[in-house]
GUVEXDO-90713 format. One record per residue (C-alpha): residue in three letters; z, x, y. Coordinates in nm, 3 decimals, always signed. Layout:
BEGIN
@residuo->Ala; Z->Z; X->X; Y->Y
...
***
This chain:
BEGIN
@residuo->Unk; Z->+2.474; X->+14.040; Y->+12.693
@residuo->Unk; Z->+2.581; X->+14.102; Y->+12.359
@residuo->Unk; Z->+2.926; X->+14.072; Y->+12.222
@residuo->Unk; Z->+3.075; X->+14.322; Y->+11.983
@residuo->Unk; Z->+3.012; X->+14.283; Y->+11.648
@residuo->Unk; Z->+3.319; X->+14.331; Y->+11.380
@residuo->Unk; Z->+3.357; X->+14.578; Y->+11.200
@residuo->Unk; Z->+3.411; X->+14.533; Y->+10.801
@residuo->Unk; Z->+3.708; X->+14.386; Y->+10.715
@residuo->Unk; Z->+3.772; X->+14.267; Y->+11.053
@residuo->Unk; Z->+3.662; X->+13.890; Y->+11.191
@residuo->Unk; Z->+3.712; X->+13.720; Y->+11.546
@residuo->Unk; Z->+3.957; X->+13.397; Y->+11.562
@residuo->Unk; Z->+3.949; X->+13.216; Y->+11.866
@residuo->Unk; Z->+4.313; X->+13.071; Y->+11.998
@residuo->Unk; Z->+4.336; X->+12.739; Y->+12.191
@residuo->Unk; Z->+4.533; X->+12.748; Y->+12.447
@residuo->Unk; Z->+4.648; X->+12.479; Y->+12.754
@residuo->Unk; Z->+4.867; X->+12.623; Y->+12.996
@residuo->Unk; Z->+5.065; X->+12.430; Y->+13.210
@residuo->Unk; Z->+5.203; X->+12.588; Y->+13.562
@residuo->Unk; Z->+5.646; X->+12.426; Y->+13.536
@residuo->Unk; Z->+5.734; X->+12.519; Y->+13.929
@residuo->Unk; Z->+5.695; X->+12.359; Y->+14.217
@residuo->Unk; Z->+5.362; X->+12.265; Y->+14.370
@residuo->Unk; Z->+5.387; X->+12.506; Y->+14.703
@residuo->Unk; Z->+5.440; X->+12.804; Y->+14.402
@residuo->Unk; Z->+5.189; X->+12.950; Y->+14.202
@residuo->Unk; Z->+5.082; X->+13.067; Y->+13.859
@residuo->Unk; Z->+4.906; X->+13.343; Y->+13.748
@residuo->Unk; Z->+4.743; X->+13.412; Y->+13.413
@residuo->Unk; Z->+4.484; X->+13.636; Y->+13.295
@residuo->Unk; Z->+4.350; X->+13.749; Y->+12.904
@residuo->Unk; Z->+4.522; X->+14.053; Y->+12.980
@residuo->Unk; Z->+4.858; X->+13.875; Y->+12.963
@residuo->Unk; Z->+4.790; X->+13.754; Y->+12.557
@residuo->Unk; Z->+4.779; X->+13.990; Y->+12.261
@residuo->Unk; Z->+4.811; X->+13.905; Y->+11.878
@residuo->Unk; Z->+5.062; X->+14.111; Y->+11.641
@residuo->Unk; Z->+5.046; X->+14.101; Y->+11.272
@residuo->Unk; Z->+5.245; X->+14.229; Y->+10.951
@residuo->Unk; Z->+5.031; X->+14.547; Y->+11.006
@residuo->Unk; Z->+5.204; X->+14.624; Y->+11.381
@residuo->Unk; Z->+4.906; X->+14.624; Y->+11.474
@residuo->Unk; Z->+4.836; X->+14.529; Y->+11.846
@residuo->Unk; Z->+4.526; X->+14.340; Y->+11.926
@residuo->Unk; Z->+4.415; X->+14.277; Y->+12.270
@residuo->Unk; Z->+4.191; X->+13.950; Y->+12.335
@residuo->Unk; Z->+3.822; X->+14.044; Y->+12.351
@residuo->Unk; Z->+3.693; X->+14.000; Y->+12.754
@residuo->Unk; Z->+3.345; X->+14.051; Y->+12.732
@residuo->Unk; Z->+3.201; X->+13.781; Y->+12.473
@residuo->Unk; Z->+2.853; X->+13.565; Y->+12.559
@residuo->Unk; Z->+2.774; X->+13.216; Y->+12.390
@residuo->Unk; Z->+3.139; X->+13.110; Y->+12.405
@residuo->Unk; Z->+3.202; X->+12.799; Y->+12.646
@residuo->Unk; Z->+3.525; X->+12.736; Y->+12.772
@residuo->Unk; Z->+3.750; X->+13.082; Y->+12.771
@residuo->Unk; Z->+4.013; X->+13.108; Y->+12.979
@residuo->Unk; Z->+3.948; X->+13.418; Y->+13.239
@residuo->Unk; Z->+4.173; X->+13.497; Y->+13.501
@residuo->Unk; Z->+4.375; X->+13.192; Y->+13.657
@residuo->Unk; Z->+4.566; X->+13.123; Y->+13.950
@residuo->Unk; Z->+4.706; X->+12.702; Y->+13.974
@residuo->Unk; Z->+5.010; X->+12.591; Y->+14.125
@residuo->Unk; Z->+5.281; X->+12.381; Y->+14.055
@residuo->Unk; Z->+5.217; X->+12.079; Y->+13.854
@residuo->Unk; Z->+4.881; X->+12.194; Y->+13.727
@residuo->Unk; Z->+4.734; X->+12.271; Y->+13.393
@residuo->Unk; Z->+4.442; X->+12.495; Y->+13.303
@residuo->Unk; Z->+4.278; X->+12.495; Y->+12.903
@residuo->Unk; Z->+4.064; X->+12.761; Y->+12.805
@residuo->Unk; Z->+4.015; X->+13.008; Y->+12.436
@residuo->Unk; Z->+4.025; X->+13.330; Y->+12.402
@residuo->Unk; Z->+3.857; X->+13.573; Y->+12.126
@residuo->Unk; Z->+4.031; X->+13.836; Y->+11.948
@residuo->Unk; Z->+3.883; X->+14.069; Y->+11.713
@residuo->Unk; Z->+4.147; X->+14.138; Y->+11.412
@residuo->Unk; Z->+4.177; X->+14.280; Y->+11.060
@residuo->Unk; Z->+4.140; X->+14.027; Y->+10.798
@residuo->Unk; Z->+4.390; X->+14.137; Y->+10.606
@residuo->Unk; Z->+4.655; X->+14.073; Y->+10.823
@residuo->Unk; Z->+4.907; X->+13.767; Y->+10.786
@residuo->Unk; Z->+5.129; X->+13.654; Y->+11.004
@residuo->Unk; Z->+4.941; X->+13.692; Y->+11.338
@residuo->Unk; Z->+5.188; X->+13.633; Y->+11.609
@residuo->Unk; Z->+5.041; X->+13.527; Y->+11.959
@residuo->Unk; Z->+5.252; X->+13.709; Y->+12.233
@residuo->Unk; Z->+5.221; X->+13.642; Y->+12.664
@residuo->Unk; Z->+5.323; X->+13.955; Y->+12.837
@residuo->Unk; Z->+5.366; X->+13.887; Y->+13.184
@residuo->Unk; Z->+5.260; X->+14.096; Y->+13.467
***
């Protein structure tokens, strides 16, 4: 598989993230890269990239309960001239 390539003047940054589930252990927590997108000072919206080879450790789609913690990156592909990249979760 090959993972898209950016385009000029664009780059990929990869965000760290650990993610821990706050309710009780009989309830549970979903997450999934869909939930995460990156704003800038452009408005632009950038969605986290979800098809990306060679990369160990990103975080896919999740469910953990109560009490539990799940780590995990994920990739987004964003202009390089934008500052001030905000990382949003949207839930479901």
């Amino acid at each position: 598989m090959f993972n898209i390539e950016s385009e000029e003047g664009e780059e990929y940054i990869l965000v760290e993230l650990h993610i821990e589930c706050v309710k009780s252990s009989d309830d549970k927590c979903s997450i999934s890269q869909f939930n995460f997108k990156m704003i800038g000072n452009a408005g632009v919206q950038y969605d986290a990239e979800w098809f990306v080879s060679g990369v160990s450790g990103l975080l896919g789609s999740e469910d953990f309960y109560g009490g539990s913690e799940v780590s995990g990156s994920l990739p987004f592909i964003v202009k390089q001239s934008d500052a001030n990249l905000i990382f949003v979760y949207e839930p479901f």
